[in-house]
RODO-2510 file (C-alpha; in nm, 4 decimals, decimal comma):
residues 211
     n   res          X          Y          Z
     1     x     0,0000     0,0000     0,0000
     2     x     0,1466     0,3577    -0,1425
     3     x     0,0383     0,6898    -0,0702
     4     x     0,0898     0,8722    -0,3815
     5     x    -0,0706     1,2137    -0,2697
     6     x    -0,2333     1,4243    -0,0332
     7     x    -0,4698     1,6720    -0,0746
     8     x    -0,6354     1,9314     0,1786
     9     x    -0,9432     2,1025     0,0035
    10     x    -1,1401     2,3479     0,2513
    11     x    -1,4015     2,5825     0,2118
    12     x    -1,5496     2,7962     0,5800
    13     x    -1,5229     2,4736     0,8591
    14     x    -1,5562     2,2197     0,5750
    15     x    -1,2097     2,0298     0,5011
    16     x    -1,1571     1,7046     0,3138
    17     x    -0,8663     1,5216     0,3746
    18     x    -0,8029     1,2781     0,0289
    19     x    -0,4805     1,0416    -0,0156
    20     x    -0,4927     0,7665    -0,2898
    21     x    -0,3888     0,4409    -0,1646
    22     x    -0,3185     0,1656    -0,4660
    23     x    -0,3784    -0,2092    -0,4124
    24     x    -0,3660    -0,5061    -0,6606
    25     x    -0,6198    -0,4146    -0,9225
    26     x    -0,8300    -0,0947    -0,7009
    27     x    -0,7588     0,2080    -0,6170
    28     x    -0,9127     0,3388    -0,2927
    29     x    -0,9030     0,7184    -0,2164
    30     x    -0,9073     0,7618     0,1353
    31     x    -1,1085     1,0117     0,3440
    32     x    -1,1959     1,2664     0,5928
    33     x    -1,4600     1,4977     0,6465
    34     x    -1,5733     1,7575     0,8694
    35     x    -1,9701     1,7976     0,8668
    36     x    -2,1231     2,1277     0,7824
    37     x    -2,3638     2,2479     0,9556
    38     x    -2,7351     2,3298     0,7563
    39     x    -2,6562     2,7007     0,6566
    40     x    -2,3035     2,5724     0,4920
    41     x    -2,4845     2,2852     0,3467
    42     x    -2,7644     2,5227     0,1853
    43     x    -2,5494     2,8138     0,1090
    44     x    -2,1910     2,6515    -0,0151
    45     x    -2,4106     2,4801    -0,2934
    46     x    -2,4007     2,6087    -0,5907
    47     x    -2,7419     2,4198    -0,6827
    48     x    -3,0146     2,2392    -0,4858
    49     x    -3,2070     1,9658    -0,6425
    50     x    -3,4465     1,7017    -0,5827
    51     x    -3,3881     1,4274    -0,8273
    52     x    -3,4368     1,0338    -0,9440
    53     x    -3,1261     0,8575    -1,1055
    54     x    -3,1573     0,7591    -1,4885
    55     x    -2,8362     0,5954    -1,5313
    56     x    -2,4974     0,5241    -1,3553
    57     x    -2,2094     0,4432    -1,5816
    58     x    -1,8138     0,4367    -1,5085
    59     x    -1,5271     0,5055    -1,7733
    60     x    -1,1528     0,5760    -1,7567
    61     x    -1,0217     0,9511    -1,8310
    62     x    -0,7042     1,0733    -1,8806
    63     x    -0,5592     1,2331    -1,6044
    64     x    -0,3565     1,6433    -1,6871
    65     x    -0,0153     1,3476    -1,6080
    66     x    -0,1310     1,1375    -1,8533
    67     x    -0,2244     0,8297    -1,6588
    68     x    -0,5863     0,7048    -1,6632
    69     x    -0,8870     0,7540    -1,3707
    70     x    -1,2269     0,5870    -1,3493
    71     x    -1,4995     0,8299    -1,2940
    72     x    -1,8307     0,7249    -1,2960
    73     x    -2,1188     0,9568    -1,4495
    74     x    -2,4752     0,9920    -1,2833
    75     x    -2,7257     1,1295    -1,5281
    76     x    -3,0396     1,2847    -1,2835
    77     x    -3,4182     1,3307    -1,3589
    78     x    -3,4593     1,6602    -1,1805
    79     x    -3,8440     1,6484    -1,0421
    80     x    -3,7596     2,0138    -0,8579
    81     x    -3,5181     2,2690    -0,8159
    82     x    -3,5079     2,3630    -0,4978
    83     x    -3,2006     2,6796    -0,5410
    84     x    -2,9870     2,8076    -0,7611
    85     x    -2,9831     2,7169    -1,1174
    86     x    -2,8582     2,3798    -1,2752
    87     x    -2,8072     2,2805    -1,6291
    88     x    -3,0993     2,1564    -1,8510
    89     x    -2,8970     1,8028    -1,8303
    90     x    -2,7562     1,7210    -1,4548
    91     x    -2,5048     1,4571    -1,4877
    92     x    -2,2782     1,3947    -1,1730
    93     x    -1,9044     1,3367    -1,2618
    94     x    -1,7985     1,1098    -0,9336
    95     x    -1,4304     1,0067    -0,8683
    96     x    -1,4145     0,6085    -0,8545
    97     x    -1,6229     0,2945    -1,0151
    98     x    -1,5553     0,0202    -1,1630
    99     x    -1,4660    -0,0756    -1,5599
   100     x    -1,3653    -0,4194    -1,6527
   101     x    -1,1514    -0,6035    -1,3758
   102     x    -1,0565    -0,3061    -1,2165
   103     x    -1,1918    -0,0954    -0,9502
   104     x    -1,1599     0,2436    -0,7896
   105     x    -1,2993     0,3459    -0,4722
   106     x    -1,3240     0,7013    -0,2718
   107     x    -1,4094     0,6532     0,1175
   108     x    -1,7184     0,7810     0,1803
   109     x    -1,8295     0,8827    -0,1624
   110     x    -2,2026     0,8116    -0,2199
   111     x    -2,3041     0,5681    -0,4816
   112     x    -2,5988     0,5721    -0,6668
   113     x    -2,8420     0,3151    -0,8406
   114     x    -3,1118     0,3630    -1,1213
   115     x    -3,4345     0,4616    -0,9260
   116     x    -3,2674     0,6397    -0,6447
   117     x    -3,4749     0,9405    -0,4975
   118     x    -3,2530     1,2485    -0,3220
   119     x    -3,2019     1,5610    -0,2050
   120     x    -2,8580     1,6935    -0,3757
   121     x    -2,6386     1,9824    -0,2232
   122     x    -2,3801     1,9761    -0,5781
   123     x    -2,0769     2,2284    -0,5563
   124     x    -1,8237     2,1828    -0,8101
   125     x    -1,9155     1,9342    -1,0612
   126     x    -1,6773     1,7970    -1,3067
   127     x    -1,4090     2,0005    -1,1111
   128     x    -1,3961     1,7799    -0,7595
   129     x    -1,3329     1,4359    -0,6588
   130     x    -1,6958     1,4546    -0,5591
   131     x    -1,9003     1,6896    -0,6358
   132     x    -2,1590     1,7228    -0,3290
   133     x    -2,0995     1,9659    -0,0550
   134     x    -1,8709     1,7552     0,2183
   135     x    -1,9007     1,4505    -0,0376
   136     x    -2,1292     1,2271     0,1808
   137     x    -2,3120     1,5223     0,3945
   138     x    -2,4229     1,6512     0,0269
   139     x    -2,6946     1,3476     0,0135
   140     x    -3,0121     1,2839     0,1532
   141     x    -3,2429     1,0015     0,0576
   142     x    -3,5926     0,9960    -0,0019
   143     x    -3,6984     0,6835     0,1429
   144     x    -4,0728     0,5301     0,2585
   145     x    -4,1957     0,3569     0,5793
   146     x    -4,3644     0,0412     0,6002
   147     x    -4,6851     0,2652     0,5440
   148     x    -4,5771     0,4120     0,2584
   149     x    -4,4777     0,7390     0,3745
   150     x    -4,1753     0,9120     0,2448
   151     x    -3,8914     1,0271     0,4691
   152     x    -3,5638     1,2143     0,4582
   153     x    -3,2777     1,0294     0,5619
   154     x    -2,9241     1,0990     0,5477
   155     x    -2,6831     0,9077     0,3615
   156     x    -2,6115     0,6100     0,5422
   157     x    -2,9945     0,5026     0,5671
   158     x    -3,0319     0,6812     0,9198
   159     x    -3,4075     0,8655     0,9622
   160     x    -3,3136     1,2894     0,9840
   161     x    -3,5190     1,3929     1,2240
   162     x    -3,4157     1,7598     1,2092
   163     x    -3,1552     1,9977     1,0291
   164     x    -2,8909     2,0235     1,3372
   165     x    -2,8657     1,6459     1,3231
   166     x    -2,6796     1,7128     0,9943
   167     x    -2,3498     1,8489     1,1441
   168     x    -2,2896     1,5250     1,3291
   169     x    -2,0885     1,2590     1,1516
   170     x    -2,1883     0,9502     0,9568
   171     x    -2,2085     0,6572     1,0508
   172     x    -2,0833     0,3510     0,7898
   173     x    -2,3882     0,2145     0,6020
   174     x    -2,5210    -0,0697     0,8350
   175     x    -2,3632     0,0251     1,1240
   176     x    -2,6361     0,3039     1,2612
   177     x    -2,7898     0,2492     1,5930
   178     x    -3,1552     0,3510     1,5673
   179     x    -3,3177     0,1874     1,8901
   180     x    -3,6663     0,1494     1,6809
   181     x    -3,6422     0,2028     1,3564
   182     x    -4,0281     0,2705     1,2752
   183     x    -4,0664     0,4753     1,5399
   184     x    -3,7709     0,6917     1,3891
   185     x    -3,8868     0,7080     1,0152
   186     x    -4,2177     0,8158     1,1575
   187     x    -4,0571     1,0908     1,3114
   188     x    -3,8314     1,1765     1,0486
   189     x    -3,8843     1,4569     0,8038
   190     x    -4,0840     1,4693     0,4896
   191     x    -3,9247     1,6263     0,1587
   192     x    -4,1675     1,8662     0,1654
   193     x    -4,0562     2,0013     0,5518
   194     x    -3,7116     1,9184     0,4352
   195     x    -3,7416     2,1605     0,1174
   196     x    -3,8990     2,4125     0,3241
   197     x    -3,6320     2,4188     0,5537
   198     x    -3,4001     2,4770     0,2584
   199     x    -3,5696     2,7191     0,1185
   200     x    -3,6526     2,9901     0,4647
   201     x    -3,2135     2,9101     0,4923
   202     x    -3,1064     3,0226     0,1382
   203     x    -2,9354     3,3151     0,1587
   204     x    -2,9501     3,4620    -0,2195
   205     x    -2,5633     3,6300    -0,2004
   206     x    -2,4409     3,2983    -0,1434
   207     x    -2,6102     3,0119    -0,3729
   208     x    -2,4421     3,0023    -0,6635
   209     x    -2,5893     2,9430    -0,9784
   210     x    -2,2862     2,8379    -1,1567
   211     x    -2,3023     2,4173    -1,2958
***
């Protein structure tokens, strides 16, 4: 195992801390991040969207040294835009995937299937390793309860109850403690409350409205 690199990006209180480690046939890009809190999620996006994936496909690109990455491309159905002003086609340009035999990986990078419902906070797309504000604190789920209901959770699968639960970390997929699950998805937000909340938080000097 190598460490090639090491990169700090930061932006207010949000840092992430990337070095790319190589193993036989992967890549995995290890990581760090420090939460926002809900005004730096809202207002260091430069678009807000609530959107359904179409398709998820990974290639290799050349890197500016002339070696090769694999970035895999998201290509959204945007149902709303909540703030700022995205392209006419929203396609997510992600650090990491897989092509053939080999695979690369960025801890704590969301991944996405067809048919996946969210809430995206995107900053910098096509120009960062991943391009959601604080990578995994950038993506919310839209999920439903036994009843049918549909729920914001954040990006491990946990129920978000309210906004200030978003500055605390993540928990690994599988790994959160929720003492009764229904109980917490019934408690959880809607995307409608969520949205709202967005919306009354957006302060217009600082959403961008650049892609």
């Amino acid at each position: 195992m190598n460490i090639l690199s090491h990169l700090i990006l930061s932006r207010s209180s949000v840092r992430t801390v990337l070095a790319v480690l190589l193993f036989t046939g992967s890549r995995l890009w290890a990581t760090t991040v420090i939460p926002p809190d809900f005004d730096q999620l809202v207002n260091d996006s430069d678009y807000i969207i609530r959107a359904v994936v179409k398709s998820v496909d990974s290639e290799y690109q050349t890197t500016n040294s002339g070696g090769k990455k694999i970035v895999t491309k998201v290509a959204l159905d945007v149902k709303e835009v909540i703030a700022g002003t995205p392209p006419n086609d929203v396609v997510l340009e992600i650090l990491g995937g897989r092509v053939g035999n080999e695979r690369m990986v960025v801890e704590g990078a969301p991944t996405f299937k067809v048919g996946d419902e969210d809430i995206l906070f995107v900053r910098g797309n096509g120009h960062t390793v991943v391009p959601l504000v604080a990578m995994m604190h950038g993506r919310y789920p839209i999920m439903r309860d036994a009843t049918g209901r549909k729920y914001m959770a954040r990006e491990n699968r946990e129920p978000l109850a309210d906004t200030a639960e978003i500055s605390q970390p993540i928990t690994k997929a599988g790994t959160a403690t929720v003492k009764e699950p229904a109980k917490a998805a019934s408690q959880a937000m809607t995307p409608e409350e969520f949205i709202q909340r967005i919306k009354s938080t957006v302060n217009p000097r600082y959403v961008r409205t650049k892609s």
